[in-house]
PyMOL Python script that loads the backbone (N, CA, C, O; Angstrom):
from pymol import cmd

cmd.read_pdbstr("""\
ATOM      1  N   UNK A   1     -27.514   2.401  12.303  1.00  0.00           N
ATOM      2  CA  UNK A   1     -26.104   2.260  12.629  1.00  0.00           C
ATOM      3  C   UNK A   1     -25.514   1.011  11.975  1.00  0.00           C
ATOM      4  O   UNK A   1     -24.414   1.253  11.478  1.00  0.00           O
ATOM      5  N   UNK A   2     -25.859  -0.064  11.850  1.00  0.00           N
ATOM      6  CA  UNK A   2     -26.091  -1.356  11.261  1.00  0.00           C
ATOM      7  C   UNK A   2     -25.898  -1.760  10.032  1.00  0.00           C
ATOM      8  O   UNK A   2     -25.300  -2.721   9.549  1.00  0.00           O
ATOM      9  N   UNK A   3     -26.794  -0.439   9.376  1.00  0.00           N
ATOM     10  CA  UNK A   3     -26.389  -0.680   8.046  1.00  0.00           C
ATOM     11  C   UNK A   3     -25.089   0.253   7.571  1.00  0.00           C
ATOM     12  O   UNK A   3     -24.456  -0.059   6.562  1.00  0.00           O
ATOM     13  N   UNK A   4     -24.772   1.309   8.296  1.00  0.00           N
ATOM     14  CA  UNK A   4     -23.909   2.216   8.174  1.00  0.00           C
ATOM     15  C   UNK A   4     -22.037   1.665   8.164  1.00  0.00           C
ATOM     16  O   UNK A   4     -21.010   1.839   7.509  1.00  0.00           O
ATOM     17  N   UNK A   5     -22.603   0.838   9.518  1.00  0.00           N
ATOM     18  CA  UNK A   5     -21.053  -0.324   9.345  1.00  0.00           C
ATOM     19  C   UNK A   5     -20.999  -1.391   8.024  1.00  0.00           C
ATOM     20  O   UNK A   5     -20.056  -2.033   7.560  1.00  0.00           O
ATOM     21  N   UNK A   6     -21.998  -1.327   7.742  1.00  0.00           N
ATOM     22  CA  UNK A   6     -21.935  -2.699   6.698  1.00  0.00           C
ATOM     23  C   UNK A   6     -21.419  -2.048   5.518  1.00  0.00           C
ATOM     24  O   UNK A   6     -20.372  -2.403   4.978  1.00  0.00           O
ATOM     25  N   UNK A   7     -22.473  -0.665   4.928  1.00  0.00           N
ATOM     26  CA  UNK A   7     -21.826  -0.113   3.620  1.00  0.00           C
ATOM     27  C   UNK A   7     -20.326   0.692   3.967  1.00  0.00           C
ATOM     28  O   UNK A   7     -19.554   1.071   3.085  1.00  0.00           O
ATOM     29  N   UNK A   8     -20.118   0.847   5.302  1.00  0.00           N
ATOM     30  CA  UNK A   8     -18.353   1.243   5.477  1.00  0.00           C
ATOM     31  C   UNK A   8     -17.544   0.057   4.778  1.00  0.00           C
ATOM     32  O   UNK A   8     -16.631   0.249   3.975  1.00  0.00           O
ATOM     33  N   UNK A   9     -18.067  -1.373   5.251  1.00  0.00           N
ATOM     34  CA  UNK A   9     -17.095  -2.374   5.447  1.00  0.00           C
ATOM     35  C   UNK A   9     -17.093  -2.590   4.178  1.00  0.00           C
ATOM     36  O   UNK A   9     -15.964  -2.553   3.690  1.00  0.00           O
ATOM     37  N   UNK A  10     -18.333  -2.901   3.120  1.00  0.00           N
ATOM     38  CA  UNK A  10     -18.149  -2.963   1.384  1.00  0.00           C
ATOM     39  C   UNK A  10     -17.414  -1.911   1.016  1.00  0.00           C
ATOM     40  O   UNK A  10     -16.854  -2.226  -0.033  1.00  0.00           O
ATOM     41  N   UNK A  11     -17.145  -0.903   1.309  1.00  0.00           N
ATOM     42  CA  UNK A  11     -16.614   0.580   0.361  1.00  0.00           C
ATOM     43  C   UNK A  11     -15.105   0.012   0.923  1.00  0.00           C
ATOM     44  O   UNK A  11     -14.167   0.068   0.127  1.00  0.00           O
ATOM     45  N   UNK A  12     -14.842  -0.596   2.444  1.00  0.00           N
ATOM     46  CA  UNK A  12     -13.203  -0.816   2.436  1.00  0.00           C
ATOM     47  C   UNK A  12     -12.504  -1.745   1.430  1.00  0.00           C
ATOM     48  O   UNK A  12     -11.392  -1.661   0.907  1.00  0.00           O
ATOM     49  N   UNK A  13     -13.610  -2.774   1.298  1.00  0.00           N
ATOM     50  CA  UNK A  13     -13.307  -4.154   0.895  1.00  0.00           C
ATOM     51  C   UNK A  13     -12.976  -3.537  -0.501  1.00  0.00           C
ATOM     52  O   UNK A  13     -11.839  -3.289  -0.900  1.00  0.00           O
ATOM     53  N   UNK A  14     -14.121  -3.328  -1.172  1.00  0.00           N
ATOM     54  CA  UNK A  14     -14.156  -2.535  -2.571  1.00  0.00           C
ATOM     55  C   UNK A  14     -12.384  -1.853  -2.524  1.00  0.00           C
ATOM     56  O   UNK A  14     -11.399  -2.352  -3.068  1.00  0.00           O
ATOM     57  N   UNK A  15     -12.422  -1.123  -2.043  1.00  0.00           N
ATOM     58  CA  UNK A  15     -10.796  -0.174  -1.907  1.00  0.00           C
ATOM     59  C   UNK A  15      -9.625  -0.951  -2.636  1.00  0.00           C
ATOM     60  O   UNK A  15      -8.875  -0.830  -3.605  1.00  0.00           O
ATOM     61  N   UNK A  16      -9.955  -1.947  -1.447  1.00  0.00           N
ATOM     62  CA  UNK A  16      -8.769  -3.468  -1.122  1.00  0.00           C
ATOM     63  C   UNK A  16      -8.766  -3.807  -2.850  1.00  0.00           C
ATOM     64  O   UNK A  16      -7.986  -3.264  -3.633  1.00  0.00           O
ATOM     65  N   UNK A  17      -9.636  -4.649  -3.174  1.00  0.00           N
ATOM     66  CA  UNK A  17     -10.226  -4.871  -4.348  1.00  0.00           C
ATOM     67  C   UNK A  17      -9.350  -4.378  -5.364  1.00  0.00           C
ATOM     68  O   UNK A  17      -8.370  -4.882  -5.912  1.00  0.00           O
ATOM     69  N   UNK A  18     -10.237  -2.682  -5.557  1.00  0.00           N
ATOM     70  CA  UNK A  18      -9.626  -2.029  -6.708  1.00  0.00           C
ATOM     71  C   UNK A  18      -8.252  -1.674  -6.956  1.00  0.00           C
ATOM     72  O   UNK A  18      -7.852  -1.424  -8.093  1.00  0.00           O
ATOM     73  N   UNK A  19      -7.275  -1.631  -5.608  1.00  0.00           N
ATOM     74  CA  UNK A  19      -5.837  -1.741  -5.304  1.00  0.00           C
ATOM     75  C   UNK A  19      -5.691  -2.945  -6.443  1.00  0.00           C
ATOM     76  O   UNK A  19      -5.566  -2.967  -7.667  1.00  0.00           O
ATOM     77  N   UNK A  20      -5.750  -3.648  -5.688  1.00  0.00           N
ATOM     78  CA  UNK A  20      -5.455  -5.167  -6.202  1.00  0.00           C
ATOM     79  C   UNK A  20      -5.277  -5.362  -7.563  1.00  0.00           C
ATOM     80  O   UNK A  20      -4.246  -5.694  -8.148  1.00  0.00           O
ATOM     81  N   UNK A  21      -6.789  -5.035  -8.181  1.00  0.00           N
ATOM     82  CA  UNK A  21      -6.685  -5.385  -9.794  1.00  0.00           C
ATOM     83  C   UNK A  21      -5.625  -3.931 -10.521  1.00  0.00           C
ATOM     84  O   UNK A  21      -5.139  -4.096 -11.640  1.00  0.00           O
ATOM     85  N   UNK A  22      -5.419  -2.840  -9.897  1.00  0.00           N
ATOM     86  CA  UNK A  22      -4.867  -1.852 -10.562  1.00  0.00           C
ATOM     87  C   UNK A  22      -3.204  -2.590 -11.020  1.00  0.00           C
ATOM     88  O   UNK A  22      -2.352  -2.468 -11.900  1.00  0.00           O
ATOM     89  N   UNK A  23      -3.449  -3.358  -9.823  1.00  0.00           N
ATOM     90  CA  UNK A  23      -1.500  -3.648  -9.547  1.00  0.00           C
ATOM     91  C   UNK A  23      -1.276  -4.885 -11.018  1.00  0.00           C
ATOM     92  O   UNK A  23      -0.455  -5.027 -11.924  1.00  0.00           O
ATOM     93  N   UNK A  24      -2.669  -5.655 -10.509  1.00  0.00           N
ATOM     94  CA  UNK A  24      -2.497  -6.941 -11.899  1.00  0.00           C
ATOM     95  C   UNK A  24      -2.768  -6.505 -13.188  1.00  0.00           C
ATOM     96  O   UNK A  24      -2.536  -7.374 -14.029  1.00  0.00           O
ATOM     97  N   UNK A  25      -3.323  -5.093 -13.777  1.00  0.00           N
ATOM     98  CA  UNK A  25      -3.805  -4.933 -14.342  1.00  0.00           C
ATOM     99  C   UNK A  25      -2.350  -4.140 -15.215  1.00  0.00           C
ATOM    100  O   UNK A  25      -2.062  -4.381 -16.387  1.00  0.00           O
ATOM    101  N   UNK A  26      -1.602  -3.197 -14.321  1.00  0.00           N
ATOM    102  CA  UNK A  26      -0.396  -2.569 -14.689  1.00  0.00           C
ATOM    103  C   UNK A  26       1.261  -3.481 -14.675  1.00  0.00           C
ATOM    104  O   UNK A  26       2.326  -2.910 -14.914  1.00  0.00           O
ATOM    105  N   UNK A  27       1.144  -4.846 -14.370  1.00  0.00           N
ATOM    106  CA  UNK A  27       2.305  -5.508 -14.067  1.00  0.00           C
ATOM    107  C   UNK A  27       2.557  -5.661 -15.483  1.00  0.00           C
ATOM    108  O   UNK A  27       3.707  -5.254 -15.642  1.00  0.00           O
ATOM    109  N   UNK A  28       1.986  -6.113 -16.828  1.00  0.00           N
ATOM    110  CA  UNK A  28       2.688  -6.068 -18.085  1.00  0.00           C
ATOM    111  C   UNK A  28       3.216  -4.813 -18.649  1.00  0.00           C
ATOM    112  O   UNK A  28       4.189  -4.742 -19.400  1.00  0.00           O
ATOM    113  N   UNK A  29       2.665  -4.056 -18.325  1.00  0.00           N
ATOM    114  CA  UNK A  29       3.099  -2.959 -18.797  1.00  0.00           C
ATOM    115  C   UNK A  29       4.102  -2.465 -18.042  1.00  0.00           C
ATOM    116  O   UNK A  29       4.775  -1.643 -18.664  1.00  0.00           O
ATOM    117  N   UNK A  30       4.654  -2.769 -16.301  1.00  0.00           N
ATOM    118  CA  UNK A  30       5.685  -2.308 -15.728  1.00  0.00           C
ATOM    119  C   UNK A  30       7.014  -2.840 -16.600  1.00  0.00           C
ATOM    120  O   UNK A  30       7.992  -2.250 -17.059  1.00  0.00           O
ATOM    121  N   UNK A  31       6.472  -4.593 -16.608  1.00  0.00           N
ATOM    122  CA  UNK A  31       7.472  -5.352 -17.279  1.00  0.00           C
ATOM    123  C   UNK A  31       8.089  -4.534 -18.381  1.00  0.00           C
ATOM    124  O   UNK A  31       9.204  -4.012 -18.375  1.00  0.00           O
ATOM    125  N   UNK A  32       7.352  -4.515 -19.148  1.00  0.00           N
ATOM    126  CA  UNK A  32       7.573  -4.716 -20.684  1.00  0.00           C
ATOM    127  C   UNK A  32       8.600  -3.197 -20.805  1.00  0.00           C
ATOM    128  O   UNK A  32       9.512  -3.079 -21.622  1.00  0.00           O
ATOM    129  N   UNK A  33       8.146  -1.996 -19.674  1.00  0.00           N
ATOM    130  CA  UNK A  33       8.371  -0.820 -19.673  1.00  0.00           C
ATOM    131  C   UNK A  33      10.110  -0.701 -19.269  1.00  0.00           C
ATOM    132  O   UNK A  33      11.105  -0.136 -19.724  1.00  0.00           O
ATOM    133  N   UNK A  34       9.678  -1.814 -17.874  1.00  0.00           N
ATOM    134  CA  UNK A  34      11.135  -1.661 -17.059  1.00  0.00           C
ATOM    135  C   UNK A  34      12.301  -3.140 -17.081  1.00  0.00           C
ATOM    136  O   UNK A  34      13.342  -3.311 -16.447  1.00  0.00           O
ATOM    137  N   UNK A  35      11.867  -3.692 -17.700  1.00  0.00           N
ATOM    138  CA  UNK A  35      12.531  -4.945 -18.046  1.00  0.00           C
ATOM    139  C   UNK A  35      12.455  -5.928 -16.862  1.00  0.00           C
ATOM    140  O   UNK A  35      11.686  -5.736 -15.920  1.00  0.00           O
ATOM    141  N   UNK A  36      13.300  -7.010 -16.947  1.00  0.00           N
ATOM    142  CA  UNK A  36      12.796  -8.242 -15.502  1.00  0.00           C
ATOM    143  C   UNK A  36      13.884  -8.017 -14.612  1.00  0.00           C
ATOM    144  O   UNK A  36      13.465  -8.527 -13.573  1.00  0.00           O
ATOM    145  N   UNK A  37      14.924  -7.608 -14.393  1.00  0.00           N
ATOM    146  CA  UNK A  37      15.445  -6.708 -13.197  1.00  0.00           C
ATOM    147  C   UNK A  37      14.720  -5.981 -12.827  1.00  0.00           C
ATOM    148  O   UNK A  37      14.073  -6.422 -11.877  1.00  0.00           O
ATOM    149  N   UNK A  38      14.490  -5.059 -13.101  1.00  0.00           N
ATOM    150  CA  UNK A  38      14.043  -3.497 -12.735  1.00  0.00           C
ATOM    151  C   UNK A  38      12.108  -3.548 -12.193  1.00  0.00           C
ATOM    152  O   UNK A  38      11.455  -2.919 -11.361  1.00  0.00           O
ATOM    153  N   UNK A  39      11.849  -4.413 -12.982  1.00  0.00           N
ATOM    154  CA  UNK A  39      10.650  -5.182 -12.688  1.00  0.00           C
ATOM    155  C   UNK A  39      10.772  -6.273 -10.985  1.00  0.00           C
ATOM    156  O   UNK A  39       9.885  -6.262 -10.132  1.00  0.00           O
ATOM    157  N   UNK A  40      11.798  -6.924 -10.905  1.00  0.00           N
ATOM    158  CA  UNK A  40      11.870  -7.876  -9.912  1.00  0.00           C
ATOM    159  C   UNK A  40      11.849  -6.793  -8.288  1.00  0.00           C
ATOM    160  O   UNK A  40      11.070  -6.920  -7.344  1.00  0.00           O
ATOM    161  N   UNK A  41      12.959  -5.798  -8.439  1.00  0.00           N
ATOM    162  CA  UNK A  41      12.545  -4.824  -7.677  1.00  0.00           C
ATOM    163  C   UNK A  41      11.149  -4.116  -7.547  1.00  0.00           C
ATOM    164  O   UNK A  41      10.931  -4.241  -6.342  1.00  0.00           O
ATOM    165  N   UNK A  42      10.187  -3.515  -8.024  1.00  0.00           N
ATOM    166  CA  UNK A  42       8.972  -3.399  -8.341  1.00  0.00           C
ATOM    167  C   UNK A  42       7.809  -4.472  -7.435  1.00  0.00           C
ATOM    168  O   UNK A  42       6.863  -4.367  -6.656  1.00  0.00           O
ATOM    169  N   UNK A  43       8.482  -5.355  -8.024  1.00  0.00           N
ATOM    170  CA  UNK A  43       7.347  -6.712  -7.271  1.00  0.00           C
ATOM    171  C   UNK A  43       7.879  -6.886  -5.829  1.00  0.00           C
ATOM    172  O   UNK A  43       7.074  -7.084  -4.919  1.00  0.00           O
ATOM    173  N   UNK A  44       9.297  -6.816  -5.574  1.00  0.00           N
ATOM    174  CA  UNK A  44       9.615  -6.960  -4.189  1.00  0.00           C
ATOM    175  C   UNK A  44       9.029  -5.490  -3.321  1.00  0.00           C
ATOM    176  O   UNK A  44       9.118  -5.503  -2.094  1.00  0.00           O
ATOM    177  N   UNK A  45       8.600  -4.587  -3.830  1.00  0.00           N
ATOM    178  CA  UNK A  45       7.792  -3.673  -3.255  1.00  0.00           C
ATOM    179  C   UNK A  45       6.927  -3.878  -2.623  1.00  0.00           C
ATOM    180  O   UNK A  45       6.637  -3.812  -1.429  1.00  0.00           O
ATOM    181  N   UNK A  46       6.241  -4.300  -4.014  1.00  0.00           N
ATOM    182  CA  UNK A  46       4.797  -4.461  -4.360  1.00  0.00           C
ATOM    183  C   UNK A  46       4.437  -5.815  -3.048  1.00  0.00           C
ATOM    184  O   UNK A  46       3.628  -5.639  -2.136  1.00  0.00           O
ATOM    185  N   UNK A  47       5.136  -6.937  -3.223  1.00  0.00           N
ATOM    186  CA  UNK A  47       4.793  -8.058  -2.380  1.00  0.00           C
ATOM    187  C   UNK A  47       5.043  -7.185  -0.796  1.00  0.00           C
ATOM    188  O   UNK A  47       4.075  -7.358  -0.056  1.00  0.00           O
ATOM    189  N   UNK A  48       5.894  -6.509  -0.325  1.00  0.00           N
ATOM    190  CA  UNK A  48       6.255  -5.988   1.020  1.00  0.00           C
ATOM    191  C   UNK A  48       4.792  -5.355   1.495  1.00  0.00           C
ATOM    192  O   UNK A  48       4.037  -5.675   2.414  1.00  0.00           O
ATOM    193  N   UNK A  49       4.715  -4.338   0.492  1.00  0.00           N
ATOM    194  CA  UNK A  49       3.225  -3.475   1.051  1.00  0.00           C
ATOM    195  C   UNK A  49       2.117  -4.175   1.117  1.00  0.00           C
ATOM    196  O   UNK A  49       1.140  -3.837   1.785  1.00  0.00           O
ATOM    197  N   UNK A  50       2.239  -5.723   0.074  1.00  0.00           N
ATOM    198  CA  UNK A  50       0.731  -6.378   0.744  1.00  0.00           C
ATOM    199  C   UNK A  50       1.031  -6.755   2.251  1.00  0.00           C
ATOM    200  O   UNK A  50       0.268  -6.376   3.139  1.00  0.00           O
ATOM    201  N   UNK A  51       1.940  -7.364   2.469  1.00  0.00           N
ATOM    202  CA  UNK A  51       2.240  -7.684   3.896  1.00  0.00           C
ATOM    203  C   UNK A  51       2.009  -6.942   4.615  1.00  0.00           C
ATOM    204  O   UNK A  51       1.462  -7.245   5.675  1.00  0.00           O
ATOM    205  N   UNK A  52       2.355  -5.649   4.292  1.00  0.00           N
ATOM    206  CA  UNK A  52       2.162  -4.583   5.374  1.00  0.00           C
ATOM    207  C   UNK A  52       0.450  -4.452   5.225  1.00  0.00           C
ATOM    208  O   UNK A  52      -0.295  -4.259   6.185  1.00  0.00           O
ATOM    209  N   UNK A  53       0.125  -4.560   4.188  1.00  0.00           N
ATOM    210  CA  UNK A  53      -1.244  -4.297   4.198  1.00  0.00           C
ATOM    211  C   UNK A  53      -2.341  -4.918   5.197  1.00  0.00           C
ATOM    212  O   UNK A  53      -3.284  -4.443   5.829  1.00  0.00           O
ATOM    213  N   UNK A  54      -1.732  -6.314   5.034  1.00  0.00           N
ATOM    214  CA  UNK A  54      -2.691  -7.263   6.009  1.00  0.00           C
ATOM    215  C   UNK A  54      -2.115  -7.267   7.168  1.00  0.00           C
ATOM    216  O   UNK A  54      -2.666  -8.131   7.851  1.00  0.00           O
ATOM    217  N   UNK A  55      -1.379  -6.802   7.682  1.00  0.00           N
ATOM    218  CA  UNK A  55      -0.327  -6.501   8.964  1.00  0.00           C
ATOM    219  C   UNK A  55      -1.242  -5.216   9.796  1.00  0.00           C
ATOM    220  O   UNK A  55      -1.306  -5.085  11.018  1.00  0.00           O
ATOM    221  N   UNK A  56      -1.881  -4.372   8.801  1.00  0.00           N
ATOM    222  CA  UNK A  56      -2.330  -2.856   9.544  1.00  0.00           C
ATOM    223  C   UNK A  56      -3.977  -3.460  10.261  1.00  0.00           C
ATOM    224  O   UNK A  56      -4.549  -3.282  11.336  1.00  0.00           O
ATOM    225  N   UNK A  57      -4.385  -4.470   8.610  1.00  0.00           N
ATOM    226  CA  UNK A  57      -6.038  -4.963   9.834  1.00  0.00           C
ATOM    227  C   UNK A  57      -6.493  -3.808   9.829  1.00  0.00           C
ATOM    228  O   UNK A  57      -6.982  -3.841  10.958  1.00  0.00           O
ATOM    229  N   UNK A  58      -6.701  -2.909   9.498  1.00  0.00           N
ATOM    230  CA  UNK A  58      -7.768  -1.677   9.980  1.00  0.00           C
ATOM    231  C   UNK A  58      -7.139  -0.750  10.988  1.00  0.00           C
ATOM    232  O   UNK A  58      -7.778   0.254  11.303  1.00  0.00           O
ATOM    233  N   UNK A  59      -6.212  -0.924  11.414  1.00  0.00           N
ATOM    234  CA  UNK A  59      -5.896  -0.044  12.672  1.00  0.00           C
ATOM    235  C   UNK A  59      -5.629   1.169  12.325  1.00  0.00           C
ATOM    236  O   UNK A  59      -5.794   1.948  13.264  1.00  0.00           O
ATOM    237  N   UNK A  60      -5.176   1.808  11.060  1.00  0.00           N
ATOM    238  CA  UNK A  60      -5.399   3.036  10.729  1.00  0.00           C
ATOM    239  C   UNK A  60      -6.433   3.642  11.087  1.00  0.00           C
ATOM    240  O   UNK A  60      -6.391   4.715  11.688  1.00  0.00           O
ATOM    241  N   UNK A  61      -7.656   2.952  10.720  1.00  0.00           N
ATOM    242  CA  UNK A  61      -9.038   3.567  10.929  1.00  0.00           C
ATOM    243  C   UNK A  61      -9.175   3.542  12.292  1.00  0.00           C
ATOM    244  O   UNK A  61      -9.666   4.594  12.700  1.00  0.00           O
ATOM    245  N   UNK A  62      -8.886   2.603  13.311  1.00  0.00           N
ATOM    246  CA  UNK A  62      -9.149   3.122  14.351  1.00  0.00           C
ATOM    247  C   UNK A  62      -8.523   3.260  16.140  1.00  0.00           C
ATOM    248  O   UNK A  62      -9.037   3.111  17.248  1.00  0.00           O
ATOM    249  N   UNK A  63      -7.135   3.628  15.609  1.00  0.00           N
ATOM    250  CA  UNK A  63      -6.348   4.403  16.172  1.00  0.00           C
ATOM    251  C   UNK A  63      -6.619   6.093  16.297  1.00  0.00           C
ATOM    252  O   UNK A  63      -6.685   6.657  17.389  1.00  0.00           O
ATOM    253  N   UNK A  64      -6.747   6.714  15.140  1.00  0.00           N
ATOM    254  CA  UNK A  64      -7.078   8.008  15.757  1.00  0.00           C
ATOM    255  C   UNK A  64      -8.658   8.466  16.223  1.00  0.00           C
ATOM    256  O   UNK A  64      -9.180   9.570  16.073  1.00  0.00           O
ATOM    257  N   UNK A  65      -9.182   7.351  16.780  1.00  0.00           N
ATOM    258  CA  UNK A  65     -11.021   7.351  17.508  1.00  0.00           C
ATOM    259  C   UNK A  65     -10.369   7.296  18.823  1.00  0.00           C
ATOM    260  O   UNK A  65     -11.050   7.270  19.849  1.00  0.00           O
TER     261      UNK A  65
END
""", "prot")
cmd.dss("prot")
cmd.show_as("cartoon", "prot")
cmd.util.cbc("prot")
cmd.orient("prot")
């Protein structure tokens, strides 16, 4: 059981992670695509849903248990 929570908790973290670098990884190319207006909206998204992100804590996962 022990180890079962542990490789859950790496595969979330991992998740978190790969979010993360997708977003840093695609921000020149939003730029360059959508210019620095259209871009500034984008990031004010982007910054909201991390908030929300660290705001949820897991409770998605375990609210419907």
């Amino acid at each position: 059981m022990e180890k079962r929570i542990y490789i859950n908790t790496i595969a979330n973290l991992c998740g978190v992670f790969w979010q993360g670098a997708i977003i840093l990884l695609m921000a020149p190319f939003y730029l360059k695509l959508l210019g620095k207006e259209q871009w500034g909206m984008v990031a004010a998204c982007l910054s909201l849903q991390g908030i929300l992100l660290l705001l949820d804590a897991g409770m998605s996962q375990v609210m419907p248990r």
